[in-house]
DONUDREN-759452 format. One record per residue (C-alpha): x, y, z; residue in three letters. Coordinates in steps of 0.001 Angstrom, whole numbers, plus 500000, padded with zeros to 6 digits. Example, Ala and Ser with C-alpha at 12.3 -4.5 7.8 and 13.67 -1.06 7.14 Angstrom:
DONUDREN-759452
512300495500507800ALA/513670498940507140SER/
***
This chain:
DONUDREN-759452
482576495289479647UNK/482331492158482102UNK/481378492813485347UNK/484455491727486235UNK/485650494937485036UNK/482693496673487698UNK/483951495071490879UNK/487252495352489917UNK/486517499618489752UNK/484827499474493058UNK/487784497877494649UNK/490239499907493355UNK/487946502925494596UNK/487741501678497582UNK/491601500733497670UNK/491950504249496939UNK/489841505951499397UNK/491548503757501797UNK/494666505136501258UNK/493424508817501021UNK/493186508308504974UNK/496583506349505203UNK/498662507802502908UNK/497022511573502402UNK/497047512862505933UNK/500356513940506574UNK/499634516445503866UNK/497297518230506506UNK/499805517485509466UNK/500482521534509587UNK/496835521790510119UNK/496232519154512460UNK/499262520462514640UNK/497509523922514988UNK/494311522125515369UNK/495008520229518286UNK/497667521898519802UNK/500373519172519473UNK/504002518867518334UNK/505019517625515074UNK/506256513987517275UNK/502715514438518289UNK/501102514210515462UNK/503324511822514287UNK/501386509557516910UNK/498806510690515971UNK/498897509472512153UNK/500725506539513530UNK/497515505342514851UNK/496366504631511799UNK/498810502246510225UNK/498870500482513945UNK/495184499810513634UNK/495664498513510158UNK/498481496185511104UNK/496608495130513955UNK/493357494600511843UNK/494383492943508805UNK/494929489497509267UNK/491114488852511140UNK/489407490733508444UNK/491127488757506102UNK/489654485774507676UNK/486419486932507580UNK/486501487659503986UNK/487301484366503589UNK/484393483100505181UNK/481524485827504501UNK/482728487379501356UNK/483907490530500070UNK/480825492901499983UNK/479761492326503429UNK/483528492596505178UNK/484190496375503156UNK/480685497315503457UNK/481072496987507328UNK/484592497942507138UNK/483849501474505047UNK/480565502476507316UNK/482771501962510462UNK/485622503779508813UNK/483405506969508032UNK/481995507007511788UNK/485203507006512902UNK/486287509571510369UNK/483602511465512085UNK/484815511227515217UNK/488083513165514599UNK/486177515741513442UNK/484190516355516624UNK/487014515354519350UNK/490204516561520887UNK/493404515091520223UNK/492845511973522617UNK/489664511315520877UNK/491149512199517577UNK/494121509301518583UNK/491607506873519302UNK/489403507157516544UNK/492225507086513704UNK/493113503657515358UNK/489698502984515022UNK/489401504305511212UNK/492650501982510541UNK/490839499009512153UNK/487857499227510004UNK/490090500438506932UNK/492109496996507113UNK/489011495512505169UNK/489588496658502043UNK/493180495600502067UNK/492386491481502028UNK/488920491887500737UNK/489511494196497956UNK/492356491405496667UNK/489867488510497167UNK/487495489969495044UNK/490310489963492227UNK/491316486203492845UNK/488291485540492791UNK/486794487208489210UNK/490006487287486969UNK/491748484226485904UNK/495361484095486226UNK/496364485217483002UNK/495001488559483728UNK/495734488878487046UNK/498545490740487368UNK/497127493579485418UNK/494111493564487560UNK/495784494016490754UNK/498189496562488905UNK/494826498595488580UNK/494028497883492057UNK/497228498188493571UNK/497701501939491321UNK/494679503328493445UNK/496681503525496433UNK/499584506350494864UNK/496317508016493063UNK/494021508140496028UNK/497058509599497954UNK/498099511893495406UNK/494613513471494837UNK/494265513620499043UNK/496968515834499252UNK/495909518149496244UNK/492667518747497324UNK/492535518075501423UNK/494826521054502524UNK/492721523976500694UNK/489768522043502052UNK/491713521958505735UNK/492868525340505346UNK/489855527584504017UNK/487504525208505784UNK/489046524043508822UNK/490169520358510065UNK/486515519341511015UNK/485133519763507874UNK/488517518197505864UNK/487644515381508396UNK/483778515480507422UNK/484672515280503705UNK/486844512032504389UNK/484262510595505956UNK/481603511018503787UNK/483407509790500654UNK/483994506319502460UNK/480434506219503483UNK/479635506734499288UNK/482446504236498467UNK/480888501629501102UNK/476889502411499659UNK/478760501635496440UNK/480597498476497566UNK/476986497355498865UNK/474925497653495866UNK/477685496399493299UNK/479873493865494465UNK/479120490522494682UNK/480980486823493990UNK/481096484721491079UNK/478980481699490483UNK/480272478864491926UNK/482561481308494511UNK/484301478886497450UNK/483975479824500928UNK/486722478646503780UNK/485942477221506323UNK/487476477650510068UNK/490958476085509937UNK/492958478780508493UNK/496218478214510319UNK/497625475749507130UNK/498028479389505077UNK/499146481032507835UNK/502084478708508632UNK/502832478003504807UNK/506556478771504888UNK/506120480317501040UNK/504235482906502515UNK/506137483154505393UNK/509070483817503127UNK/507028486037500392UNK/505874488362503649UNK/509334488658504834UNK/510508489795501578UNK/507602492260500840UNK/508124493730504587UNK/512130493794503366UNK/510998495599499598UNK/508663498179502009UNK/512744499422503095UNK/513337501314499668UNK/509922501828498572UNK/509144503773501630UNK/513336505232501981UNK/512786507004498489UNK/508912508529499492UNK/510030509913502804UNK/513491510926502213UNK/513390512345498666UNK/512172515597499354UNK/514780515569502333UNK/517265514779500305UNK/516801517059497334UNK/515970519758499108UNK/517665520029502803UNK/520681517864501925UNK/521454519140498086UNK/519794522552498325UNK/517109522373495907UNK/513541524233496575UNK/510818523366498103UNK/508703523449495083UNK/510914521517492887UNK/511809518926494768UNK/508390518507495253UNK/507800518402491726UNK/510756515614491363UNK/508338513353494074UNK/505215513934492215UNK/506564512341488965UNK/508500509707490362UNK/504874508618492208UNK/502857508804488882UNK/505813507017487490UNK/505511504699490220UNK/501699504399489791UNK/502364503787485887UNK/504988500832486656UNK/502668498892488609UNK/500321498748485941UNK/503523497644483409UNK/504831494881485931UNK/501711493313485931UNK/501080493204482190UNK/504979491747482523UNK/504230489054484983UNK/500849488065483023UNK/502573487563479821UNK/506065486222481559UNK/503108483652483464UNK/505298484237487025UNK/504736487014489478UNK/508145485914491707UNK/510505486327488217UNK/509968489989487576UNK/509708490804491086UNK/513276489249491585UNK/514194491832488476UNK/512806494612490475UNK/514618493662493558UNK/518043493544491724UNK/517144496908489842UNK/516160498506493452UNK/519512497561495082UNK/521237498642491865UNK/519873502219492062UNK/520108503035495357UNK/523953502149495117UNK/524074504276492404UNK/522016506835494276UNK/524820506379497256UNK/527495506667494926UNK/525986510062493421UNK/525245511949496482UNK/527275514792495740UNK/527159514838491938UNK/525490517147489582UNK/521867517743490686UNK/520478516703486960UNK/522749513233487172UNK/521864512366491091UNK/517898512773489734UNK/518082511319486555UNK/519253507986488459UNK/516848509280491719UNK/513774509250489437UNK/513960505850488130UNK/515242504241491376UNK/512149505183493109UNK/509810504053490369UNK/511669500563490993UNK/511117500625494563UNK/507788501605494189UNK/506154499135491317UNK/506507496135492969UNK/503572495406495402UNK/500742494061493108UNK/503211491472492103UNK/503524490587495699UNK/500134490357496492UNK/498994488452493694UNK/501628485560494691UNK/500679485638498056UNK/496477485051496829UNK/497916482438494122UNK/499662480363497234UNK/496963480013498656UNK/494762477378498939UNK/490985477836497279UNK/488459480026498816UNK/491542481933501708UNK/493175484001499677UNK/491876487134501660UNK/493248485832504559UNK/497013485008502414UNK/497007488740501637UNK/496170490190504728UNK/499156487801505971UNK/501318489787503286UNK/500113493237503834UNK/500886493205507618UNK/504465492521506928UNK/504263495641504623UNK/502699497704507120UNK/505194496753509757UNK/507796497849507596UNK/506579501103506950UNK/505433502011510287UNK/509903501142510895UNK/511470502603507830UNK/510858506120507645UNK/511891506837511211UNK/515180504520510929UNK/516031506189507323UNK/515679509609508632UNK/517781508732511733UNK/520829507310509056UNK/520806510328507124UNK/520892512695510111UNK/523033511013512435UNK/525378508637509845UNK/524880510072506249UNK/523012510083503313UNK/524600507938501175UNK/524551504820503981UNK/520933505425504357UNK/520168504760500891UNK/522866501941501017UNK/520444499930503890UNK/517618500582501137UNK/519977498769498811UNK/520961495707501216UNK/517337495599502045UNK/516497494759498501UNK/519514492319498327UNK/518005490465500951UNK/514616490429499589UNK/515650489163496599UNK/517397486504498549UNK/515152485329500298UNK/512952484843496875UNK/515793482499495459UNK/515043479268496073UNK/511126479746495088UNK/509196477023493531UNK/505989477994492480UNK/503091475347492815UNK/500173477308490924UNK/499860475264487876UNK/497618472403489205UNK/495614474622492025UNK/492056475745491091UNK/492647478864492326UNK/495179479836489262UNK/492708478300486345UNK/489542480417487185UNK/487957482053484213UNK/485199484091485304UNK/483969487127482921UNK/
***
């Protein structure tokens, strides 16, 4: 196995662990209510803070990748992530806040750095089934937080749930230290990094990822809603439903990028997967009050759609850019994606409750539309940039 293959694990394990914190907390958000004596808007905020640090954080460490390199930019990131981890466990609810802002700011590392380290080590004819590994963490990490963190919440308390987070980063970061390094020959940017920033293909790839976030995160916060408070199905399976349409999800980003490596073009399936998005969530609309088996057989798929799509995305956004700043390219990427899904789950809720169902997943649909819209007129450059004919093994 190339060691290719060894940074590329070390990422995605750190991509994963990254969104254990992100994505895996609201499983515990019973416990952390009881905790700290909040609301459920409370704690909200309170996992709020983490995706606001992230957003906040992404673009700069991105940057800094860029210029230092991937092993030093997580390795920092990932210790100050697991202090801060540690800091929830031995605070109140204001300290708690502060120091999940803080664990997003550190977190945002492994975003842009994490990607970098894939531009940088796989050529482009692999690439897209590279960052489908990498990009897959992110479901698993989540998934496996929420199996294991509540009984660990529960039985132990939130400290020690808190104290377990934490000291997995601090592993993940010792392992991001001793194993991850660049290629031979690696380029390094310099300071002027306002050319990728202000490249209006990014500008328009960003605005379509943020717009692809809509239904991606529509079908993982409303499902369970919908099957079971809206159409009267129990807890249990409904849950059940979400869990295989995320492994499904997890599954299809690994198949879209063996698509887009073979099809050589990232922005051509991910135009498919827009149209297919839009197309189930009408369908979705359309089926609100049919059968239960119909409504999930077309519920299932749509959300695999609206969930495959980001390594395609991300790869793109590293391929525009030019040599030696693609960290910074994806950071620029990722925070319209984290803007969006800081937005959407509050806005879909607020449709369903106070307009309907079906018209919430109908803006999921004309969110996809747009997205894929706004990818029309793309002309890829790649070909002739060093960036896209990088072999290393």
């Amino acid at each position: 196995m190339g060691y290719r293959w060894v940074v590329l694990s070390v990422g995605a394990l750190a991509q994963g662990t990254n969104a254990a914190v992100f994505l895996g907390l609201p499983a515990i958000s019973p416990q952390l209510q009881q905790h700290f004596s909040l609301t459920l808007p409370q704690v909200g905020l309170l996992l709020g803070a983490v995706n606001l640090g992230t957003m906040i954080a992404l673009v700069p460490w991105g940057v800094v990748a860029d210029r230092r390199g991937e092993r030093l930019v997580m390795t920092i990131g990932g210790v100050g992530a697991a202090s801060c981890l540690l800091a929830v466990a031995l605070g109140n609810a204001w300290i708690a806040g502060l120091a999940l802002l803080g664990t997003g700011l550190f977190g945002a590392s492994v975003n842009a750095a994490s990607g970098r380290a894939v531009m940088s080590w796989f050529s482009r004819e692999s690439r897209g089934l590279a960052m489908g590994v990498r990009q897959t963490a992110t479901p698993l990490g989540a998934a496996l937080t929420a199996a294991v963190l509540p009984g660990i919440a529960i039985s132990a308390g939130i400290p020690t749930a808190f104290v377990v987070l934490a000291g997995v980063t601090a592993f993940v970061a010792l392992a991001v230290a001793l194993l991850v390094r660049e290629p031979p020959g690696a380029i390094r940017a310099g300071t002027d990094h306002g050319l990728v920033l202000r490249d209006p293909r990014l500008l328009r790839l960003s605005l379509a990822s943020g717009l692809l976030v809509v239904p991606q995160f529509t079908a993982t916060a409303l499902l369970v809603p919908l099957l079971h408070g809206h159409r009267g199905m129990s807890v249990t399976a409904a849950a059940a439903v979400f869990a295989v349409a995320q492994l499904l999800g997890g599954a299809g980003r690994l198949a879209v990028g063996v698509w887009s490596d073979r099809a050589r073009s990232r922005i051509g399936p991910l135009k498919i997967v827009s149209v297919l998005t839009a197309s189930g969530f009408v369908l979705v609309a359309a089926l609100d009050q049919a059968p239960l088996p119909l409504l999930i057989a077309v519920l299932v798929p749509t959300s695999l759609c609206a969930l495959c799509w980001n390594g395609l995305a991300v790869t793109e956004a590293g391929e525009l850019a030019p040599e030696g700043r693609s960290a910074t390219a994806i950071a620029m990427q990722n925070s319209a994606n984290y803007l969006s899904a800081a937005v959407t789950p509050f806005v879909a809720s607020f449709v369903a409750v106070h307009v309907a169902w079906p018209a919430a997943m109908l803006l999921a649909a004309v969110a996809a539309v747009a997205a894929r819209v706004l990818l029309q007129p793309w002309r890829s450059l790649r070909a002739s940039s060093p960036q896209n004919s990088r072999s290393v093994s």
